[in-house]
C-alpha positions as CSV (number, residue, x, y, z in Angstrom):
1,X,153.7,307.9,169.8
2,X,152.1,311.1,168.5
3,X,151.9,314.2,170.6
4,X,148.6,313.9,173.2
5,X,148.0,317.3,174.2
6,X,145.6,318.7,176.9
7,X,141.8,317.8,176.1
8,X,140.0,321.1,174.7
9,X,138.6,322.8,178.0
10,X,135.1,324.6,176.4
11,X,132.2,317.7,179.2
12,X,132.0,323.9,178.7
13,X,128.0,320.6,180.7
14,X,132.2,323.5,180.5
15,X,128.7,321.7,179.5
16,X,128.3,323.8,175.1
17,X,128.4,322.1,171.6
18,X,127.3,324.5,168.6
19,X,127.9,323.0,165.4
20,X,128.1,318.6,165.7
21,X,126.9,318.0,162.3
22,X,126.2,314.7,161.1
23,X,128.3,313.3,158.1
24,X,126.1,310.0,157.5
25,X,125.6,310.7,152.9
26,X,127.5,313.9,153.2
27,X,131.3,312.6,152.5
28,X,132.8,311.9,148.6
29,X,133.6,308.7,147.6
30,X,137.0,308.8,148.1
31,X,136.6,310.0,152.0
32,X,135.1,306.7,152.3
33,X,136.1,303.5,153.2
34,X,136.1,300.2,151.7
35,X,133.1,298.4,153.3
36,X,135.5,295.6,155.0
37,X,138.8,296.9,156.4
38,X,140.7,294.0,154.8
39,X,143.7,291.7,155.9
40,X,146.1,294.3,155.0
41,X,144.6,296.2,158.2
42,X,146.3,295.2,161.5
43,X,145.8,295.3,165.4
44,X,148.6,296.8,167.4
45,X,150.3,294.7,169.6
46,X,148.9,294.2,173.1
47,X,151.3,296.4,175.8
48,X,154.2,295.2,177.1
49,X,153.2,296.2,180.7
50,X,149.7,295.3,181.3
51,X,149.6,297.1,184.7
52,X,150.2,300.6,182.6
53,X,147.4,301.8,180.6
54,X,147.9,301.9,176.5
55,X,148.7,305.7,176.6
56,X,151.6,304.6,179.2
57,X,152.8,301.9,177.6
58,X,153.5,303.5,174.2
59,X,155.3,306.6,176.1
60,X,157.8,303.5,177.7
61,X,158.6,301.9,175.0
62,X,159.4,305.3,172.6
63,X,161.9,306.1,175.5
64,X,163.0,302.9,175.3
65,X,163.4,303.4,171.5
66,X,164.8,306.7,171.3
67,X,166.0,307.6,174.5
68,X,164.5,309.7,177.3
69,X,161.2,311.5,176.4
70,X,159.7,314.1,178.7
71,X,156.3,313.8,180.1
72,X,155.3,317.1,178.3
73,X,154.9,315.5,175.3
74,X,153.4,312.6,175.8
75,X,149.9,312.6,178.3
76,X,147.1,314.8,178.1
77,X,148.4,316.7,181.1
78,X,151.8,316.9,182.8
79,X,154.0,318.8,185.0
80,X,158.0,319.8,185.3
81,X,158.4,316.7,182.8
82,X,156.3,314.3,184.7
83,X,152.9,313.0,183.9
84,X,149.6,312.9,185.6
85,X,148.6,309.2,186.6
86,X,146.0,307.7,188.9
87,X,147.9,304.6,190.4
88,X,145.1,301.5,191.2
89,X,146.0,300.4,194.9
90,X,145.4,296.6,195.5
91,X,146.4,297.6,199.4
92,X,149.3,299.1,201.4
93,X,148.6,303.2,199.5
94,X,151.4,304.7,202.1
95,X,154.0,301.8,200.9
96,X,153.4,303.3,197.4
97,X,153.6,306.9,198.5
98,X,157.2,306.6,200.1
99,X,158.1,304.5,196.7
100,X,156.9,307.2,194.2
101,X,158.4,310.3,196.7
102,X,161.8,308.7,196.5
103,X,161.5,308.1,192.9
104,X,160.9,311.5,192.2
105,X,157.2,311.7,192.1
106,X,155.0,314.9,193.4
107,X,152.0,313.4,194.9
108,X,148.7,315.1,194.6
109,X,145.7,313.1,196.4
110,X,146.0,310.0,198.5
111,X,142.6,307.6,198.7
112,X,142.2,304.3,200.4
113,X,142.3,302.5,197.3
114,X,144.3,305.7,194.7
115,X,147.2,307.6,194.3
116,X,147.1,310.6,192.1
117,X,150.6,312.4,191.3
118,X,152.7,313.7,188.5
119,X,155.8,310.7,187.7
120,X,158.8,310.2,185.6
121,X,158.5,308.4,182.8
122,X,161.9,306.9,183.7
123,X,159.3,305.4,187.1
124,X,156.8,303.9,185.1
125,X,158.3,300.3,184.6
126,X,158.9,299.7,188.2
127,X,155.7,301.2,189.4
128,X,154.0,298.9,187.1
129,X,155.7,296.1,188.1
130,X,154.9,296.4,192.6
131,X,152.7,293.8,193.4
132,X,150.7,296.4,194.8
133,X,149.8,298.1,192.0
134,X,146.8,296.6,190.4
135,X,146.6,299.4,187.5
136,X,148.3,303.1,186.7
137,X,145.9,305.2,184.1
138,X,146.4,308.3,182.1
139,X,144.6,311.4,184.3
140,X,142.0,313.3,181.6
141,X,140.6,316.8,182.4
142,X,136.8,317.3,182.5
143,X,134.8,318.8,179.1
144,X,133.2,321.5,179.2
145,X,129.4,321.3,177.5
146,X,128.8,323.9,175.4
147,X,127.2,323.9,171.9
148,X,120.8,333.5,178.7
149,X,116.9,334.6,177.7
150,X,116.1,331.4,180.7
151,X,114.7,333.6,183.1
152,X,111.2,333.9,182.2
153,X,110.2,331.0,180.7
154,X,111.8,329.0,184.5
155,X,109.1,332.0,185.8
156,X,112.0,333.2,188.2
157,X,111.4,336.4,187.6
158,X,107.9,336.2,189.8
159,X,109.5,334.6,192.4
160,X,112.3,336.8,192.3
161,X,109.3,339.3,192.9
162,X,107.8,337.3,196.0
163,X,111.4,337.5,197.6
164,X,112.7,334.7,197.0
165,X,116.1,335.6,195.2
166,X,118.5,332.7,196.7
167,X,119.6,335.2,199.7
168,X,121.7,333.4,201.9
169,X,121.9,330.0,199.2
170,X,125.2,329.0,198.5
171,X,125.8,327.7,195.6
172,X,128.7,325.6,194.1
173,X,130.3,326.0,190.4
174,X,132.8,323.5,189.7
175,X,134.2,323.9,186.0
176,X,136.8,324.1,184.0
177,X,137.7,328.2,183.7
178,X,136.8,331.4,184.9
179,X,138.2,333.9,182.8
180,X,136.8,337.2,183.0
181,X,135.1,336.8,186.4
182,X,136.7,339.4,188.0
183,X,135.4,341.9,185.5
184,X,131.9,340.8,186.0
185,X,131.9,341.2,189.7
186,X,129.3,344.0,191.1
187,X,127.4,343.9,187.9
188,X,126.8,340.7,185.8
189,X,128.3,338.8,188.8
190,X,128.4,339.2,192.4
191,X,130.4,341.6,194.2
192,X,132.2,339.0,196.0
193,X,132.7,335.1,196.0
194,X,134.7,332.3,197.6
195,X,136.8,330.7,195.4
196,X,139.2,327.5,195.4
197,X,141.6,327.6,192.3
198,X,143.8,325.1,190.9
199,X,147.2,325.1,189.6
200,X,148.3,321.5,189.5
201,X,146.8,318.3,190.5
202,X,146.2,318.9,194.6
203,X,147.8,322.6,194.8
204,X,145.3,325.0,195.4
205,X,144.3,328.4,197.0
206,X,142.1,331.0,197.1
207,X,143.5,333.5,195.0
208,X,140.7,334.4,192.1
209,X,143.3,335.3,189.1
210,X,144.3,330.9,189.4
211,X,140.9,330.4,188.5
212,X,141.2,332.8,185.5
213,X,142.3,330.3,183.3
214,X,140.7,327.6,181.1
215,X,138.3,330.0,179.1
216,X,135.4,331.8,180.0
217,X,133.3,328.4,180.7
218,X,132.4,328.8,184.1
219,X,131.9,331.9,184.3
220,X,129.3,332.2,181.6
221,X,127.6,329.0,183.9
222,X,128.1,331.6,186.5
223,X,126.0,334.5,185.1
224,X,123.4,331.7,184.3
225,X,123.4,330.7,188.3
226,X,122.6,334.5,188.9
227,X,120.2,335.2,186.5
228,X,118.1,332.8,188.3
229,X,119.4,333.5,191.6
230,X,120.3,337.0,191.9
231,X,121.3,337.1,195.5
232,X,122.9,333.5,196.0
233,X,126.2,333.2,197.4
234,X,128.5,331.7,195.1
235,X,131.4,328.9,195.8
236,X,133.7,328.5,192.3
237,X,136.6,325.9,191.7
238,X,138.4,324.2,188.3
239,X,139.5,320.6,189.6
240,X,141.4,318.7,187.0
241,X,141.2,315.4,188.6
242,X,138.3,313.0,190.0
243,X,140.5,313.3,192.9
244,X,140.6,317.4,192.8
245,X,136.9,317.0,192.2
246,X,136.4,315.4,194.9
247,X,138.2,317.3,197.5
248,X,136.5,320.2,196.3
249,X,133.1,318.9,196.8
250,X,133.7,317.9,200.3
251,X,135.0,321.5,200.5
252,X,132.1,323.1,199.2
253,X,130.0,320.9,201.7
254,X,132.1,322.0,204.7
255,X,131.4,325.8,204.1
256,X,127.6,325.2,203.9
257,X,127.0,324.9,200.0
258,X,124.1,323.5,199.2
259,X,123.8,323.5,195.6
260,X,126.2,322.6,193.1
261,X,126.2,322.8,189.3
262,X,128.6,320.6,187.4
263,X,128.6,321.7,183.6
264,X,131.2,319.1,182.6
265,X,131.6,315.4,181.6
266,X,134.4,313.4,182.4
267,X,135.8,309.9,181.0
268,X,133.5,307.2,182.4
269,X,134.4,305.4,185.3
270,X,132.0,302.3,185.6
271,X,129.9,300.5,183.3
272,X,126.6,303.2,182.9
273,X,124.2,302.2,185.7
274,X,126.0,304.3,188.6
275,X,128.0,302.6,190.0
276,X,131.9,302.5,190.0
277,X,134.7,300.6,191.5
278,X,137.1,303.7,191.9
279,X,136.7,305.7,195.2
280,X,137.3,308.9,194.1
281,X,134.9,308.7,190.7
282,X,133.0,311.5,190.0
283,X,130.0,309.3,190.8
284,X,131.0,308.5,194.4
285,X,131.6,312.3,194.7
286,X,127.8,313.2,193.6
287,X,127.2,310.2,196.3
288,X,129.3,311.9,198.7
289,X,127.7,315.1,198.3
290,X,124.0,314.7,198.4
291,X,124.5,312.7,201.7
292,X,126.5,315.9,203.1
293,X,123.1,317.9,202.1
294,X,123.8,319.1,198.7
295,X,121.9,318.8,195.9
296,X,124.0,317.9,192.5
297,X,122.9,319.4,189.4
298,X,125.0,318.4,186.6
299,X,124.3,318.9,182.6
300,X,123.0,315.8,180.9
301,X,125.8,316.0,178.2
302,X,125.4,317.6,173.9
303,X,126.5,314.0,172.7
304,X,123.6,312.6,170.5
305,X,126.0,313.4,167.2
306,X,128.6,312.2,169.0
307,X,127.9,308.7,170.4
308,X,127.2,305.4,169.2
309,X,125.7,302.4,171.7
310,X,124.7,299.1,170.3
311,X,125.3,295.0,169.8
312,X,128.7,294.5,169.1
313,X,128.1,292.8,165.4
314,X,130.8,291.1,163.4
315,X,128.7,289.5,160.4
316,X,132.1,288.0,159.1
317,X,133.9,287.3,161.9
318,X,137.1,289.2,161.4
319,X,137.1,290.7,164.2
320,X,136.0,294.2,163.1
321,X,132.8,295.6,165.1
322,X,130.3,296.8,162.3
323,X,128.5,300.2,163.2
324,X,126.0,300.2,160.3
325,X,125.6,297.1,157.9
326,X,129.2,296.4,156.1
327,X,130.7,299.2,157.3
328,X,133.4,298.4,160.2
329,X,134.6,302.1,160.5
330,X,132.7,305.2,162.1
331,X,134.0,308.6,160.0
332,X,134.6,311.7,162.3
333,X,135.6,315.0,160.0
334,X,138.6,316.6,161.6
335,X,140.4,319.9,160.9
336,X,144.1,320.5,160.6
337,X,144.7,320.9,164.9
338,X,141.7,319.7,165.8
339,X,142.1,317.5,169.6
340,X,139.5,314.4,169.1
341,X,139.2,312.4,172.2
342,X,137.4,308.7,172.0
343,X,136.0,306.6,174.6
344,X,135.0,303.1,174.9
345,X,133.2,301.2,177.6
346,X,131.5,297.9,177.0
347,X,129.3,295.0,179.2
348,X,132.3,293.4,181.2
349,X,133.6,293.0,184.5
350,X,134.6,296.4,186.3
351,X,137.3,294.6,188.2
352,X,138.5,291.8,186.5
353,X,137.7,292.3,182.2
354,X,137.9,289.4,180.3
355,X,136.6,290.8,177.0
356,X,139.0,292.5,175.2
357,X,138.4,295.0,172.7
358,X,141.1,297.6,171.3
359,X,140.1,301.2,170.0
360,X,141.9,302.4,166.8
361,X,142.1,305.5,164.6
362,X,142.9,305.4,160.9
363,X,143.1,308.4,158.4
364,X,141.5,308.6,155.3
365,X,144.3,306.5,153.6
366,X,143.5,303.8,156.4
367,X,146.8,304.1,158.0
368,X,146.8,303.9,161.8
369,X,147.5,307.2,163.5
370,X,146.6,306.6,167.3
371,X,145.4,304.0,169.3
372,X,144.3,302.5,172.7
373,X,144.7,298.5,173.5
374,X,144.7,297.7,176.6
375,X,144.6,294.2,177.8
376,X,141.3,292.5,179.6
377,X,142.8,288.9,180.6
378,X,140.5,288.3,183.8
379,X,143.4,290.1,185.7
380,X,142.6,291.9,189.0
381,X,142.4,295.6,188.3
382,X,141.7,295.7,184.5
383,X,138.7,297.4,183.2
384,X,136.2,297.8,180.0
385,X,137.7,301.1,179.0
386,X,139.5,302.2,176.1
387,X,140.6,306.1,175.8
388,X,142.5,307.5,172.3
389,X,143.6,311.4,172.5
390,X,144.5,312.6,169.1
391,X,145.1,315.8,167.2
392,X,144.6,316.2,163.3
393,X,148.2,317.4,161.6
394,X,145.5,317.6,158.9
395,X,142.2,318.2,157.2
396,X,140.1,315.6,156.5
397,X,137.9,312.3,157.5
398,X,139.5,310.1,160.0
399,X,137.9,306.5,160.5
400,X,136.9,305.3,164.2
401,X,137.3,301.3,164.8
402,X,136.1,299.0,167.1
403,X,138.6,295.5,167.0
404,X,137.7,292.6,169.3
405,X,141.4,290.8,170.3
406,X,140.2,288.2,172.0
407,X,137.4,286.8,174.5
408,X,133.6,286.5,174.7
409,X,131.5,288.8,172.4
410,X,130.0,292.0,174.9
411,X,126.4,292.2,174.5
412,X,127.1,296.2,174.3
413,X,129.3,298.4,173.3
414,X,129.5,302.1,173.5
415,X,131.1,304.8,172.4
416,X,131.4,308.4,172.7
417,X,133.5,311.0,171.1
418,X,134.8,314.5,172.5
419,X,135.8,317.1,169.4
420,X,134.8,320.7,169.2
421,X,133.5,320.6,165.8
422,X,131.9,317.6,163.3
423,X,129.9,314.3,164.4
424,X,130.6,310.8,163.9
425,X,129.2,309.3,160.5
426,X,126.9,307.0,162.2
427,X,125.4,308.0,165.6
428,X,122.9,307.0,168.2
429,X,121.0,309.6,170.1
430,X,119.8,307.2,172.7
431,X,121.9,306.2,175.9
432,X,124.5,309.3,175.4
433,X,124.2,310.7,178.7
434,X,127.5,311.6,180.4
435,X,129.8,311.0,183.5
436,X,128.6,311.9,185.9
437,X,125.2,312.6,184.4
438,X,124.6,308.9,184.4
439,X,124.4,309.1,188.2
440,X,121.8,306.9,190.0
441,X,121.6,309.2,192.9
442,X,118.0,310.4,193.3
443,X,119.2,313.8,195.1
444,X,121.1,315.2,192.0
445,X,119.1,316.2,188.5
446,X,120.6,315.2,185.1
447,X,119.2,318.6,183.0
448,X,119.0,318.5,179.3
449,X,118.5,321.5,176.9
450,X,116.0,323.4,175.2
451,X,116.0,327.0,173.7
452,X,114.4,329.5,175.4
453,X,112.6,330.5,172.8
454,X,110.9,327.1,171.9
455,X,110.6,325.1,175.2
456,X,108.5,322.7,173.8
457,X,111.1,321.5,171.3
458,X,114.4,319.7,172.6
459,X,118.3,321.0,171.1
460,X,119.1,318.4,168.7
461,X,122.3,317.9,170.7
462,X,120.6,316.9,173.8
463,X,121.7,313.9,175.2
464,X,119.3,311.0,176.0
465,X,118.9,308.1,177.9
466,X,118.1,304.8,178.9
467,X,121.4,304.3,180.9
468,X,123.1,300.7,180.6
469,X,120.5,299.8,183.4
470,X,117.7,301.2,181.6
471,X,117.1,304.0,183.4
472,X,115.3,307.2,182.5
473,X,117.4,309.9,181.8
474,X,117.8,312.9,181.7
475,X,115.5,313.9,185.2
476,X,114.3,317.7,184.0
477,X,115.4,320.3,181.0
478,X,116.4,324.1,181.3
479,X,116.7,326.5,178.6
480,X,119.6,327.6,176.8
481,X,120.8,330.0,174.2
482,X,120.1,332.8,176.3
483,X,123.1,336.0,176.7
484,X,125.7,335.9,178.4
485,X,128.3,338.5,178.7
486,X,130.6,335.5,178.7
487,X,129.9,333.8,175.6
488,X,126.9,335.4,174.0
489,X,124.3,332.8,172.9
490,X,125.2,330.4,175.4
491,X,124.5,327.2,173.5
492,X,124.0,324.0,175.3
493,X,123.2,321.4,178.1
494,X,126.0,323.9,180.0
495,X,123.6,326.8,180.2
496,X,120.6,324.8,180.9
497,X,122.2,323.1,183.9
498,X,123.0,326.5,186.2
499,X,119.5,327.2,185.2
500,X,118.2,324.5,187.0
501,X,120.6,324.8,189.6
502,X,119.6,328.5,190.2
503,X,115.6,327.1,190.3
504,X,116.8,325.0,193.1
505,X,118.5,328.0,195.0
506,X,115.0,329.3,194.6
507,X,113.4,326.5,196.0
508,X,115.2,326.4,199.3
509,X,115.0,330.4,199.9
510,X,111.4,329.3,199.8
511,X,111.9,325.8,201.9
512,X,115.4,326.3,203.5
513,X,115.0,322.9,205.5
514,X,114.1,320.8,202.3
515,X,116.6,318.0,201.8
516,X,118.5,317.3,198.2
517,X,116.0,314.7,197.3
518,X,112.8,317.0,198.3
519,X,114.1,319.8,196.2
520,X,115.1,317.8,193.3
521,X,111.4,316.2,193.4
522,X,109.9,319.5,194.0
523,X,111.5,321.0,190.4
524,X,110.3,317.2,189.1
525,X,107.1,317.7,190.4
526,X,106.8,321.0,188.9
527,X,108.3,320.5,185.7
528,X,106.0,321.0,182.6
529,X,105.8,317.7,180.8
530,X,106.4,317.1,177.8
531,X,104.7,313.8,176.8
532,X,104.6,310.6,178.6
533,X,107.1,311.6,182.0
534,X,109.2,310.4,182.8
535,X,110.6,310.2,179.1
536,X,114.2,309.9,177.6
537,X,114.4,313.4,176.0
538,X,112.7,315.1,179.1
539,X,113.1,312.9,181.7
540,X,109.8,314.5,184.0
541,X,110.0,317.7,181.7
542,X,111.0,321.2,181.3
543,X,111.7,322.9,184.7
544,X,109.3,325.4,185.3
545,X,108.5,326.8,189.4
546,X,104.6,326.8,190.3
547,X,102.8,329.6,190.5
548,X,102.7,331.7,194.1
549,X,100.0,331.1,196.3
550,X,98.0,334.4,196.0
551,X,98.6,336.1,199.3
552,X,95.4,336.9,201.8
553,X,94.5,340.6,201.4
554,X,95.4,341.9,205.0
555,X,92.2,343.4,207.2
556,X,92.1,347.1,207.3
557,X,90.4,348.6,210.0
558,X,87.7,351.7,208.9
559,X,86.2,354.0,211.9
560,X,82.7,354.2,212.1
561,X,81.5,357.1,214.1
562,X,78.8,356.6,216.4
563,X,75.6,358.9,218.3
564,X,78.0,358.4,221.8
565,X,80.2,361.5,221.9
566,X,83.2,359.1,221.9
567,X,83.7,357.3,218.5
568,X,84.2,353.2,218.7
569,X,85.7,351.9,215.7
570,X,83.8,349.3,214.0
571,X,86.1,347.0,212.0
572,X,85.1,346.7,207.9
573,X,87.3,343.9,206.3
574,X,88.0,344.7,202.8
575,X,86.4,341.6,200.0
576,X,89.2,339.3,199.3
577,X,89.8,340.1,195.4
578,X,89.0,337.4,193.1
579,X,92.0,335.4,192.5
580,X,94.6,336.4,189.4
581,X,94.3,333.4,186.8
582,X,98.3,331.9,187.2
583,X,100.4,331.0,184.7
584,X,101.5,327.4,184.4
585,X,97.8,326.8,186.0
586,X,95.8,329.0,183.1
587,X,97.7,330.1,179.4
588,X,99.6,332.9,180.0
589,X,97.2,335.1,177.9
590,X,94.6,335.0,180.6
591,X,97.2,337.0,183.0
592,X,96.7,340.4,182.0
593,X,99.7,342.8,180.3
594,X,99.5,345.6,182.7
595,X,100.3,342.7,185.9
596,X,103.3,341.1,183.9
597,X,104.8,344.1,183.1
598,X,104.7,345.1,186.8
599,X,106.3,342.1,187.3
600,X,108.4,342.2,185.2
601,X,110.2,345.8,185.6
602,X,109.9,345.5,189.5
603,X,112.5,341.9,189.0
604,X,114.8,344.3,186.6
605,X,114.8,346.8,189.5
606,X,116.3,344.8,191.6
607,X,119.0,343.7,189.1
608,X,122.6,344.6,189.3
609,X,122.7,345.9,186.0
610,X,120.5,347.7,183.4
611,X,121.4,346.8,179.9
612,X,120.3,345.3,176.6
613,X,122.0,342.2,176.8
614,X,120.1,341.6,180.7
615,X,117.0,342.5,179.1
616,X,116.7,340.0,176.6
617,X,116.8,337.1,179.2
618,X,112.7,337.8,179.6
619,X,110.4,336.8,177.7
């Protein structure tokens, strides 16, 4: 089994993709492949243990092959040679825990129905054989979004002006890495902040520098937050676990958060339409948190180069899903170190799967290179998910492949691909929202992109909806490409998502006691549509706040004197003015320059910092 290495950390919606560029006519003839894979072409063997995911399975049997392997080298994230699992609990979790402690196990998080922890390899074939183990999976780290001039076109700045600046709003970053933060603080950033930092799977603390890691992700999310929100109260953390993610929500809620922004994706965990059978998803945690008070704002994903939803079609029956006509592979370009992570999900039972697909990756000269195949019998515990890691020893096109191994024919399939550079050869922009994007939860906002400069015109990368359940999606759209200290030109459904979540900081400086759903309709509500809403591509449209009621001119008294030696003053109310045409309600040529621009330098006052960079963000 090839190397699987940690997933490249920058779901930073990290939500920021710059440069997915589709391949469809681009590639020679001899990057392509034949039409039809052929009989030469073979599926790799079902796993030996059926309670250990693929990933799992092939680490077991190469140690059984060629003797102990360490964990480092074989899971996408691993600890004093042992690897990260989630372990599936069919009942009796604290029989389990005393099993994998004595084994040599470090355990992480404990759930009703989970166990995360780092294991042996040398434990895998006995954990997978307790008959209270329905399933042990491979842990993934979330994915960052990327691909800030968001502050006037969201029309902060006048509210900003009207004092409300997010004083006393806490809000919540969860990402991937801070890097950098520390520099920022007092200027770009706030002068203080409450952080919870990760250094393993459940070991955390307090200290800033352990959230210094990962890149510069969330701390360019961070500047975005404060842009909007100068005077919020910030909360940041870097889970690397559903469970992690989890416990850090709930601790965000304890200490009074009421906003979070979630920038990332992670691998699904149920079938599209918001729900999932795993406690500690990253859905049940949005759940989790809106009922605690918080509203979740989470970027809607830069996938609509990378992902590809449709009928499972086989024309020839040989087993080989077709993505476009003949073709039964999907090209992806890939350079020489290049990490390419796959995912597969499909219509299916969440708890019992009886439709078994594989996921398989061939390089150009159609030789297999990596693959994931678990097994969907019907048994308790098994799932509609296939995940492939991979890293490119070299240049070149590698082929994506869909194989059904046996059972009924899905009526869906998708499929989504994580890779920091080219997109797959034949993609579908619709139903590419992320995890947990997808989320059902009316008290958290989905937010696509769209540059600052042209609101009216969605990034190309934006994801889109339906969801499996045909729902609309995304809910609302923020700007991004704006400066950042960070990261520059901050490119991506990860900018455009602490926007939104900075608006919503706003919102409740303005409305302290609104709930998460009233302040998630209230940016709805507000939004500036953009066709039909809600839509696919805007979901109720691009975030905007209203215009400020024009405040009532307060009465000044004026004395009058009198014939009486003693002068009685008469009070003279001055006119009330003629209201200001407001923007959003009139064009904003009707507002005159010399009212903007007082505006506009009183907000850059009350900024931390004065410099070009800061400048740019109005518009």
């Amino acid at each position: 089994m090839r190397k699987l290495v940690s997933l490249f950390v920058l779901l930073i919606a990290t939500i920021g993709v710059v440069a997915l560029v589709s391949l469809g006519g681009g590639a020679s003839a001899e990057d392509n492949p034949p039409p039809q894979l052929g009989p030469d072409v073979r599926l790799p063997p079902k796993p030996t243990y059926p309670r250990l995911d693929s990933n799992l399975n092939q680490l077991l049997e190469k140690s059984k092959k060629a003797g102990p392997v360490t964990a480092d080298g074989g899971t996408p994230m691993s600890q004093q040679e042992r690897l990260a699992v989630t372990v599936r609990i069919q009942e009796k979790v604290l029989d389990v825990v005393d099993f994998l402690q004595l084994g040599g196990a470090i355990v992480a998080n404990v759930g009703t129905d989970y166990i995360e922890a780092y294991v042996p390899v040398a434990l895998l074939e006995t954990l997978a054989n307790k008959k209270d183990v329905l399933r042990v999976e491979t842990i993934f780290p979330p994915q960052p979004l990327v691909t800030s001039q968001g502050a006037g076109v969201h029309r902060s700045p006048i509210w900003n002006a009207a004092g409300y600046t997010g004083a006393g709003v806490k809000v919540g970053i969860i990402d991937t890495g801070f890097i950098g933060y520390s520099a920022l603080m007092g200027t770009e950033l706030p002068s203080s902040v409450v952080a919870l930092c990760y250094t393993a799977i459940g070991v955390s603390s307090s200290t800033l520098a352990n959230c210094q890691t990962g890149g510069v992700h969330g701390t360019a999310v961070a500047e975005a937050v404060v842009d909007m929100a100068p005077d919020a109260i910030l909360y940041i953390a870097n889970p690397d676990s559903w469970g992690d993610l989890q416990a850090t929500a709930s601790w965000m809620v304890s200490q009074g958060v009421k906003v979070i922004n979630h920038s990332v994706a992670w691998t699904w965990s149920g079938p599209g339409d918001g729900t999932s059978p795993f406690s500690n998803s990253p859905l049940a945690t949005v759940n989790a948190t809106v009922a605690g008070g918080a509203i979740w704002v989470n970027a809607a994903g830069n996938s609509t180069q990378n992902s590809w939803t449709g009928s499972f079609s086989d024309p020839n029956s040989n087993g080989w899903h077709n993505f476009s006509g003949a073709d039964e592979t999907n090209d992806v370009t890939l350079v020489a170190g290049e990490q390419i992570t796959v995912q597969l999900r499909w219509d299916d039972s969440w708890s019992a799967a009886s439709k078994d697909l594989d996921l398989l990756l061939y390089n150009s000269a159609l030789n297999l290179v990596a693959f994931h195949a678990d097994e969907q019998s019907g048994l308790a515990g098994q799932i509609p998910r296939e995940i492939l890691t991979y890293t490119a020893p070299a240049s070149g096109a590698y082929k994506i492949v869909v194989a059904r191994f046996a059972g009924p024919v899905p009526q869906w399939v998708q499929m989504n691909a994580f890779s920091g550079g080219q997109g797959l050869q034949y993609a579908v922009a619709s139903a590419s929202i992320g995890n947990p994007a997808e989320s059902a939860n009316t008290g958290m906002l989905a937010v696509g992109a769209a540059k600052w400069s042209t609101t009216s015109t969605i990034e190309w990368f934006s994801s889109q909806g339906p969801t499996t359940d045909n729902r609309v999606k995304p809910n609302i759209v923020g700007a991004d490409q704006g400066d950042s200290v960070s990261l520059g030109a901050f490119s991506g459904t990860s900018q455009a998502s602490p926007h939104v979540a900075g608006l919503a900081a706003l919102v409740l400086s303005r409305f302290p006691a609104f709930t998460p759903l009233q302040v998630a309709d209230y940016l709805k509500a507000n939004a500036l549509p953009r066709g039909t809403v809600p839509n696919n591509t805007w979901g109720y449209g691009f975030a905007q706040l209203p215009a400020l009621p024009t405040p009532t001119p307060t009465p000044t008294l004026t004395p009058t004197a009198t014939p009486t030696k003693t002068a009685t003053p008469t009070p003279t109310f001055t006119p009330t003015p003629t209201p200001m045409p407001i923007p959003g309600a009139t064009p904003w040529g009707l507002m005159t320059t010399a009212v903007l621009m007082a505006v506009v330098v009183w907000w850059r006052t009350r900024r931390r910092v004065y410099d070009s960079r800061r400048s740019r963000f109005m518009v």
